[in-house]
N, C-alpha and C positions, 0 to 999 in steps of 0.2 A: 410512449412506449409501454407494451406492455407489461403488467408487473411479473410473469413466469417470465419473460426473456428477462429482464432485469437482473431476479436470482438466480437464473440458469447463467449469466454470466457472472456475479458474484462467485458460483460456487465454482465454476473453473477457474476463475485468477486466483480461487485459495485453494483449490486441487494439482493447479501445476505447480504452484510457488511453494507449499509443501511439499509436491515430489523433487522437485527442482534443485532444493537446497537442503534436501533429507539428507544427505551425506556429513553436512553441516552438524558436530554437537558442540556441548559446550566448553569443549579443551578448543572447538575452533574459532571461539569469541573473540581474543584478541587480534584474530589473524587482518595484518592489513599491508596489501602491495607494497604503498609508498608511505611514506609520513604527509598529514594532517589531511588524508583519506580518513573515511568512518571506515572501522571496523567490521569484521562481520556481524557482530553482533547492533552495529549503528545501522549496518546497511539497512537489516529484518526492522529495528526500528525504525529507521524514518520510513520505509513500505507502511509500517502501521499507521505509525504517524499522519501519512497523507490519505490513507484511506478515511481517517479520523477527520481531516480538515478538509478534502473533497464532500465529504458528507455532510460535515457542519457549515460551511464554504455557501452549500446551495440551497441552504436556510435561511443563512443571519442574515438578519436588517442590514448590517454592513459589508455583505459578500466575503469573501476572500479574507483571512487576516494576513498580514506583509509581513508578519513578524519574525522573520528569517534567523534572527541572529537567537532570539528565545526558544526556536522550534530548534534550533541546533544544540543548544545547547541540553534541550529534553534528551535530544536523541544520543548524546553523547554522554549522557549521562547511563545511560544501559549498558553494564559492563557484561552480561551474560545472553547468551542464544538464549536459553529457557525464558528468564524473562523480556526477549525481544520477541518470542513466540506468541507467547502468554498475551501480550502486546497486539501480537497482529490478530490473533484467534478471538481475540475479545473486539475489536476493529470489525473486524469480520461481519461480527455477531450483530454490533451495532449496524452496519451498514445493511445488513439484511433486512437487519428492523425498522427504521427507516424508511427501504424502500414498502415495506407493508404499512406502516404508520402514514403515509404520505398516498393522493389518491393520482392516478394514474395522468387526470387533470394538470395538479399539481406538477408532475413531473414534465410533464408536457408547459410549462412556463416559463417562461426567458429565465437565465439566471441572471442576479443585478448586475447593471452596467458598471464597467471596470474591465481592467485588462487579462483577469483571468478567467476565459471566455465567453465575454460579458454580451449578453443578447442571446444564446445558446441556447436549443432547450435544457431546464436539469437534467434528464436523463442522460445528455450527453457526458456526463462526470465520469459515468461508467465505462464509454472508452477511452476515456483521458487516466481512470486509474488503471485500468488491465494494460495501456501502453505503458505507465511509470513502474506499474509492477513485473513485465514481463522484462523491461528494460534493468531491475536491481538483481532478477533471480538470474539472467545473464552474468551480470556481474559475478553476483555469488557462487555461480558453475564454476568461475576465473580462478577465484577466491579457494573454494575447494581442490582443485587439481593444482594449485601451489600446494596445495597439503599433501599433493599423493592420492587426492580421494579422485575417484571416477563419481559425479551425478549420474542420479539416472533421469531417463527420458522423462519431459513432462506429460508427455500427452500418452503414454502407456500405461 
């Protein structure tokens, strides 16, 4: 794939997922539906989170890390929106770099065999995170209008 489609898609899964959940501050960090749901402030991080282990994921020698229960516990451990932002905006940034540090080749090469979609090109990461990411900022639209907040549109 090529590398301008790559960060033309980067930069709109972080353009709607910031308009998305702008409503979002950080009095609405705790805010969470049911009990032992992540919070808002968990949801913005584990978004970063995976943009961080999609990225890393379709590197490492050993693919994917399975470490479910340690990567939950990262993400719960983020008691504020600002620093779940801080979080994703720096995610971002790596992910962008990344895709330039890496040659178009590269991306175009299986990613290692395993169940998280093992034989794929790398580049495919990128619609695997804009579906996980456009799927939390849904959430967090939820998440905001139990507060009273109206989000605004993403794609405006």
């Amino acid at each position: 794939m090529n590398k301008q489609i790559m960060l033309g898609q980067l930069h709109a899964m972080q353009e709607f997922f910031d308009r998305s959940t702008g409503s979002l501050d950080d009095g609405d960090s705790g805010v969470c539906p049911a009990e032992g749901m992540f919070t808002a402030a968990g949801q913005i991080a584990h978004v970063a989170q995976t943009v961080d282990w999609f990225m890393t994921g379709a590197f490492a020698e050993g693919g994917f890390t399975m470490d479910w229960e340690g990567m939950e516990k990262q993400v719960r451990a983020v008691t504020t929106i600002s620093h779940a932002r801080e979080w994703f905006a720096n995610a971002m940034a790596r992910a962008k770099a990344a895709v330039e540090a890496h040659s178009e080749a590269e991306w175009a090469a299986a990613l290692p065999a395993g169940p998280i979609m093992g034989g794929m090109p790398r580049a495919s990461i990128l619609g695997a995170m804009t579906d996980h990411t456009a799927h939390h900022r849904g959430a967090l639209t939820v998440y905001a209008r139990l507060q009273g907040k109206t989000p605004p549109m993403p794609y405006m």
